[in-house]
VOBA-739522 format. One record per residue (C-alpha): y, z, x; residue in three letters. Coordinates in steps of 0.02 Angstrom, whole numbers. Example, Ala and Ser with C-alpha at 12.3 -4.5 7.8 and 13.67 -1.06 7.14 Angstrom:
2
   north      up    east  res
    -225     390     615  Ala
     -53     357     684  Ser
END
This chain:
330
   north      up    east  res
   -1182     987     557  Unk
   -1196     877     398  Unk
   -1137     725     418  Unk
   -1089     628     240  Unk
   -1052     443     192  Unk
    -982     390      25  Unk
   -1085     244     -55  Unk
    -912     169    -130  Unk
    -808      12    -122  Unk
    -636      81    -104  Unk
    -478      -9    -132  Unk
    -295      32    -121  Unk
    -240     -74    -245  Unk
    -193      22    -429  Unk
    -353      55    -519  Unk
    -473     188    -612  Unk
    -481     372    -586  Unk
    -641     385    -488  Unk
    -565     270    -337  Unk
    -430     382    -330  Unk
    -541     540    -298  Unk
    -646     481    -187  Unk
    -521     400     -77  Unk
    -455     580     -60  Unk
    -621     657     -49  Unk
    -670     536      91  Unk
    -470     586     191  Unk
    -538     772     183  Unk
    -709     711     267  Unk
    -640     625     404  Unk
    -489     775     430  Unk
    -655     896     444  Unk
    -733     764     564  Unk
    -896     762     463  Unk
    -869     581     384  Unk
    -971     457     437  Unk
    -940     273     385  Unk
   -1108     203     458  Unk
   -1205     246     331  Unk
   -1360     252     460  Unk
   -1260     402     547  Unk
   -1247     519     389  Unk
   -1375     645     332  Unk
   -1292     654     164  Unk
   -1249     495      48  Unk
   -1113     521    -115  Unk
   -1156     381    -247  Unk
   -1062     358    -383  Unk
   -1111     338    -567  Unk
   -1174     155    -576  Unk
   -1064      82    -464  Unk
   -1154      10    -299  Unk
   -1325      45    -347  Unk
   -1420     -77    -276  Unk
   -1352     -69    -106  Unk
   -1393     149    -144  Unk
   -1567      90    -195  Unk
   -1579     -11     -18  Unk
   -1518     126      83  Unk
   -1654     249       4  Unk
   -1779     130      42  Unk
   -1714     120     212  Unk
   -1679     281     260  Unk
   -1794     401     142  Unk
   -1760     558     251  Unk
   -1582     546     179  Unk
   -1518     661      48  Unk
   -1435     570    -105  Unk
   -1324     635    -201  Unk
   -1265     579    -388  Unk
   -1085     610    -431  Unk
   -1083     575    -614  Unk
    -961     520    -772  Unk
    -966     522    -940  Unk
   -1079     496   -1060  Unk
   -1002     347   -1076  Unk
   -1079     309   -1244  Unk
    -960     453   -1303  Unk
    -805     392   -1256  Unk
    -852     200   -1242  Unk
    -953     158   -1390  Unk
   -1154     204   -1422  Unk
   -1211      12   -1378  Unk
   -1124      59   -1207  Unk
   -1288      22   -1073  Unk
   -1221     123    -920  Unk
   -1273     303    -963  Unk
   -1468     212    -975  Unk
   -1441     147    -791  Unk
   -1347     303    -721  Unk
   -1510     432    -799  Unk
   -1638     295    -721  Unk
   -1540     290    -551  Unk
   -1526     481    -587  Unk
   -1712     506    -581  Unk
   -1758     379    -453  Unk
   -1644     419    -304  Unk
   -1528     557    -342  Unk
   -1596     718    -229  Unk
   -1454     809    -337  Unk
   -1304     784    -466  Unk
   -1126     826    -465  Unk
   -1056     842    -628  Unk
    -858     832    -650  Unk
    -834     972    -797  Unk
    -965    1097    -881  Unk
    -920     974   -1043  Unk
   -1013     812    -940  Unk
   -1124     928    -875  Unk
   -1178     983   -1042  Unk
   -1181     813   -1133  Unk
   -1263     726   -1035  Unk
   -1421     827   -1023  Unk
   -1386     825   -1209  Unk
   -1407     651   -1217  Unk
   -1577     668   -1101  Unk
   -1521     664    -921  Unk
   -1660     769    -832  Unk
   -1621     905    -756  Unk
   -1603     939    -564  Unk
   -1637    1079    -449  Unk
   -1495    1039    -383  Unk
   -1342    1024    -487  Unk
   -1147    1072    -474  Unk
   -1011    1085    -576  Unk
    -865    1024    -470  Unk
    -672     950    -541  Unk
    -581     818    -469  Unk
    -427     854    -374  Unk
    -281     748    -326  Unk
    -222     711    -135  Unk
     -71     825    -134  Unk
      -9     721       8  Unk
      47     621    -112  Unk
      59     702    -272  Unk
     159     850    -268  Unk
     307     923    -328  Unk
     440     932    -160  Unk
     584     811    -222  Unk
     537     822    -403  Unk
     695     818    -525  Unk
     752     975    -585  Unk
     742    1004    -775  Unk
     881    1044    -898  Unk
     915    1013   -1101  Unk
    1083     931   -1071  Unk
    1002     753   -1031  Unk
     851     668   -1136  Unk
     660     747   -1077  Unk
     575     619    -999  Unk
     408     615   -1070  Unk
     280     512    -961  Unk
      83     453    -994  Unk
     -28     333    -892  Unk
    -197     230    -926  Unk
    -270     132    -809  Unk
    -412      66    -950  Unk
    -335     -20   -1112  Unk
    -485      47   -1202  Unk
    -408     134   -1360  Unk
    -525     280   -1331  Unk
    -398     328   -1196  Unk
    -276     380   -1351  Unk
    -174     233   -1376  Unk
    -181     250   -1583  Unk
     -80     423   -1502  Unk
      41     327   -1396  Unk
      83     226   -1532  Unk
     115     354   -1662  Unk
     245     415   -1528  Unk
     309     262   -1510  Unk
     329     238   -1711  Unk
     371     428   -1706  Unk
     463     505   -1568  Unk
     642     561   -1595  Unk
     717     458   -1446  Unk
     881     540   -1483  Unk
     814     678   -1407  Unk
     662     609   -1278  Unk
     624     440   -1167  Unk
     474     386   -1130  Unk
     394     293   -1003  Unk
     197     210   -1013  Unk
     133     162    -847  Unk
      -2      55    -829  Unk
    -103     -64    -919  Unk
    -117     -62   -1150  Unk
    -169    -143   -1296  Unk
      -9     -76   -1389  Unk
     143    -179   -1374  Unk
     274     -21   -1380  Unk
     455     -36   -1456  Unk
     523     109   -1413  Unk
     415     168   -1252  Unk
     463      92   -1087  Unk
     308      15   -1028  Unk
     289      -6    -852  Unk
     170    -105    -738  Unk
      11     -30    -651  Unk
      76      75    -487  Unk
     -13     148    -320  Unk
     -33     313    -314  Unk
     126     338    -210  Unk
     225     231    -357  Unk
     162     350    -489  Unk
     159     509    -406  Unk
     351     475    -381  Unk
     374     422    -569  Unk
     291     591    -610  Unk
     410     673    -486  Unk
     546     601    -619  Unk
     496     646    -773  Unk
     477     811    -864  Unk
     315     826    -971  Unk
     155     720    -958  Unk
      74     665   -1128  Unk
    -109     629   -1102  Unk
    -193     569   -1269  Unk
    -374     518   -1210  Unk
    -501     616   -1293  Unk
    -652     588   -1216  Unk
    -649     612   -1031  Unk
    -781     683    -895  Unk
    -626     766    -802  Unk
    -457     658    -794  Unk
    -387     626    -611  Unk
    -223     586    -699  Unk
    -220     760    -787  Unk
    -205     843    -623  Unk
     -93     723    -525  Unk
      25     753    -663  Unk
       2     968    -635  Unk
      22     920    -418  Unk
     181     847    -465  Unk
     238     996    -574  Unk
     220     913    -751  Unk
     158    1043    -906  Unk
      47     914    -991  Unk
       1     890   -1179  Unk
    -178     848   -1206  Unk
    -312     818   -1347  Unk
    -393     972   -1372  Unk
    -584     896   -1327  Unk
    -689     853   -1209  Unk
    -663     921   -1028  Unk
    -463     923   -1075  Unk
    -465    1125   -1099  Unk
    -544    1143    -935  Unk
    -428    1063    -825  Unk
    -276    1084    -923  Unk
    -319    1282    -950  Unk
    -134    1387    -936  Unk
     -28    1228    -864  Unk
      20    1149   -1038  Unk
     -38    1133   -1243  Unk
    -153    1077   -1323  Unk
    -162     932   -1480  Unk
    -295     906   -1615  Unk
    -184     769   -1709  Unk
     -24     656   -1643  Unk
      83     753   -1778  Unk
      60     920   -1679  Unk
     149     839   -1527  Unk
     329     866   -1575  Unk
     307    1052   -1594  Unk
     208    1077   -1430  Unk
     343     985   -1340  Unk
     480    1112   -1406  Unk
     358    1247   -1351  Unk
     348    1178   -1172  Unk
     541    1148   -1176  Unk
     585    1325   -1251  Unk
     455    1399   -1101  Unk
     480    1282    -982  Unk
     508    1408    -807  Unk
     357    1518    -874  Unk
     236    1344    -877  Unk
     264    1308    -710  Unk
     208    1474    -615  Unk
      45    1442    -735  Unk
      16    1292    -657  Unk
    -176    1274    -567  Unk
    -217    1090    -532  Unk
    -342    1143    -407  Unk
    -341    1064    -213  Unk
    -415     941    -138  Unk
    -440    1050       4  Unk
    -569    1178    -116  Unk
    -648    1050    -201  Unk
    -711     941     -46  Unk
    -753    1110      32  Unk
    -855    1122    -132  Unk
    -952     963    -101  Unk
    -971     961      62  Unk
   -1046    1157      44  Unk
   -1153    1085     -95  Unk
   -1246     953      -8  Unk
   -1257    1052     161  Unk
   -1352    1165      43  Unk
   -1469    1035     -25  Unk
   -1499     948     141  Unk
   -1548    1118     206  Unk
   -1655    1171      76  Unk
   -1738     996     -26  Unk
   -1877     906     -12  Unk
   -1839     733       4  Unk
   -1872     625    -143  Unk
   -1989     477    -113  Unk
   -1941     300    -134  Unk
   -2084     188    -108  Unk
   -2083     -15     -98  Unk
   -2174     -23    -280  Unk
   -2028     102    -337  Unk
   -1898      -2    -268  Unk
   -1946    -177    -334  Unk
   -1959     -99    -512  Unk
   -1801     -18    -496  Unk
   -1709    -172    -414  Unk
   -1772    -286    -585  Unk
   -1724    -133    -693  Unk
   -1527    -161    -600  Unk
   -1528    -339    -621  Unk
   -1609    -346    -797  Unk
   -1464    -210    -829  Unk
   -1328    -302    -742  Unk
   -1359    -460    -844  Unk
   -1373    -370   -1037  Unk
   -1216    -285    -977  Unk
   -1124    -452    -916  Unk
   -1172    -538   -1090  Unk
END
């Protein structure tokens, strides 16, 4: 039996998308019994874009008759800006130590080997999924026309690639008469009409979801949003940019926006069918998508040839990290 370790410093505390995932994608691990947290114990290691990489590059030294796998984000020069220097480490640690890549949407799939990530025997195409043992719908508040619609969004990141020029268009915009709004987490925008609240765990937000009607997602670029389908656990129909990975994961469960103007008439579509958006639902589980993984690398530890990391390899790769890790901190 494969036996898998995640390469990833975890916290509980509130923070990006990609903790979130894997913290769920590690609980399905250990309820199948095949996690292993000494990484010396697994046959299978899960890395992480660029996060972590020199302790991966150690532990392929170490143990070269490992199989390494690549789960990977972005580009980021896409949604970030083109100076951004991650995507050049991520393709380098790609090509050095990855056995094979997990991509989170056909759309990061696609543009990144657009942008000239090689290509791997071994690749997958696998969303993220929330841990529906803490978002989902049982409790939620039931929806009706004779109160305000609460309207909710989220954003870990204040970078205004994650649709804030949107949020504060609604905030200019909205008819409040008619809608609240809540913001939860962390902006640039100082909002006058939106109620902004603090950064909250996953249980805090999956309960603020459970409260609110529709979730308005304005990022444009994204590899495949965790918060997307949090929101669709919890029962929201969801408004999202029309781009990126957004059509994939959204699919039947909400509308889609090229421009903040269009977002008033969506929501009155969503309102008007509200009961026939919620049988459309399909956030998918966390129980298919780690059953996904884990049958992906069973499959490439049964079938690749490890890739070889020798000493020379290592020490050029190590000064490639730190020369990386010190352009990136100035």
């Amino acid at each position: 039996m494969t036996k898998v370790h995640i390469a990833f410093e975890f916290t509980d505390d509130p923070f990006g998308g990609g903790n979130q995932f894997l913290k769920s994608l590690r609980d399905y691990f250990i309820s199948k019994d095949v996690y292993q947290q000494d990484i010396s114990q697994a046959n299978a290691v899960l890395f992480n874009s660029h996060h972590q990489i020199s302790q991966v590059a150690a532990a392929k030294h170490k143990y070269p008759e490992k199989v390494f796998i690549h789960r990977i984000d972005g580009p980021m020069k896409l949604y970030n800006n083109p100076s951004d220097r991650r995507d050049d480490i991520i393709y380098t640690v790609n090509k050095m130590l990855a056995d094979a890549t997990v991509f989170q949407s056909l759309w990061s799939q696609q543009k990144n080997h657009e942008m000239k990530l090689p290509q791997k025997p071994f690749e997958a195409v696998i969303h993220n999924a929330a841990n529906e043992k803490i978002f989902n719908a049982v409790g939620r508040a039931q929806f009706s026309t004779d109160r305000k619609i609460k309207l909710v969004a989220a954003s870990w990141s204040i970078n205004w690639n994650k649709g804030f020029e949107t949020y504060k268009w609604l905030d200019e915009n909205l008819d409040f008469s008619r809608y609240q709004m809540t913001f939860v987490g962390n902006s640039p925008v100082e909002f006058k009409n939106l109620q902004h609240l603090p950064p909250m765990d996953s249980k805090g937000l999956a309960e603020k979801f459970r409260q609110s009607d529709i979730f308005i997602f304005a990022s444009r670029m994204e590899a495949c949003s965790n918060l997307l389908g949090e929101a669709m656990c919890c029962g929201l129909p969801v408004i999202a940019p029309n781009s990126s990975s957004n059509p994939e994961i959204v699919a039947q469960s909400g509308q889609l926006f090229d421009k903040p103007e269009d977002i008033p008439r969506l929501l009155e579509n969503i309102i008007n069918n509200y009961d026939y958006c919620l049988p459309a639902m399909r956030a998918p589980s966390i129980d298919r998508v780690g059953k996904a993984y884990y049958d992906f690398m069973q499959k490439v530890c049964e079938q690749t040839t490890r890739k070889k990391f020798g000493k020379a390899a290592y020490i050029c790769l190590l000064a490639e990290i730190l020369f990386w890790k010190i352009v990136n901190k100035i």
